[in-house]
C-alpha positions in Angstrom: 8.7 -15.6 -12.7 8.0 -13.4 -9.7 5.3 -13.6 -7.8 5.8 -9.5 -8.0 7.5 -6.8 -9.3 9.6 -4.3 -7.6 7.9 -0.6 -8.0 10.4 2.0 -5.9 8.5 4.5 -4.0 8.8 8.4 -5.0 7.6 10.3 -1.6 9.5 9.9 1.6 7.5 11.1 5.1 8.4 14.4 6.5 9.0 14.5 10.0 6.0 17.7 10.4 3.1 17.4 11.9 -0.2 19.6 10.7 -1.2 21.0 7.5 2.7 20.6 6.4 3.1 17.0 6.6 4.0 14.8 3.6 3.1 11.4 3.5 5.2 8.7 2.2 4.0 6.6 -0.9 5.8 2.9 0.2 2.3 1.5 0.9 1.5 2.9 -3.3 4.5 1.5 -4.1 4.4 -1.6 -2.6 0.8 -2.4 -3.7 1.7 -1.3 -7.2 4.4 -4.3 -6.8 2.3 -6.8 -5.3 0.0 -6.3 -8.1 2.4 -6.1 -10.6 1.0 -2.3 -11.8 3.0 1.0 -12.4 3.4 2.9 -9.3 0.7 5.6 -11.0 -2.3 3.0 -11.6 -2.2 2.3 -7.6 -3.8 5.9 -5.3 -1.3 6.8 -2.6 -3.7 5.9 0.3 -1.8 7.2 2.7 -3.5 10.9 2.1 -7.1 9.6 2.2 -8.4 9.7 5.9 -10.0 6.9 5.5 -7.0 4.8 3.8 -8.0 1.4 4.8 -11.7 1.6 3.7 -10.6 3.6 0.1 -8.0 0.9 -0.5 -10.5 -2.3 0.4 -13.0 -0.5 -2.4 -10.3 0.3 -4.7 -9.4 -3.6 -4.5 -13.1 -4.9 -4.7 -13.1 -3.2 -8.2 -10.7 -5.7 -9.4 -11.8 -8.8 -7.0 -9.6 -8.4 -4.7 -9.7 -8.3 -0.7 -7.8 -6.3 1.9 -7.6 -8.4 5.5 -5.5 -6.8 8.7 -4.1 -9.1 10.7 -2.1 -9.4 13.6 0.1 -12.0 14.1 4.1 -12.7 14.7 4.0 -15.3 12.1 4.4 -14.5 8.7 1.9 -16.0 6.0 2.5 -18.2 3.4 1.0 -16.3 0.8 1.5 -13.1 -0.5 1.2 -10.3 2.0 2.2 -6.8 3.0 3.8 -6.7 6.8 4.9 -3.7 8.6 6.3 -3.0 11.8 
């Protein structure tokens, strides 16, 4: 069994700037996998201004964590990396 399940994201970023822009919903989609949920029972964080901050209290309501690090070596647990 998987330690997660693919969820596909639905929003791709537009290139704007301003009132116009359109965040993409990969960081939804990929928490939505990594916690094996459909895409809708995860918010798309991206929109909030405080993202990070929403996301660590959305996760402490099912007794989770949220830690940002930077490294160049990638963890041997379950993990979100970007670049």
């Amino acid at each position: 069994m998987s330690e997660w399940d693919e969820v596909t994201q639905t929003i791709l970023a537009s290139d704007e700037q301003g009132p116009n822009v359109v965040y993409g919903n990969c960081w939804q989609a990929a928490i939505a996998s990594m916690l094996k949920l459909p895409l809708e029972a995860v918010p798309h964080f991206s929109q909030f201004t405080w993202a990070g901050p929403a996301l660590e209290l959305w996760l402490r309501g099912r007794g989770l964590t949220y830690r940002h690090e930077m490294t160049s070596v990638i963890p041997e647990r379950l993990c979100l990396v970007n670049g």
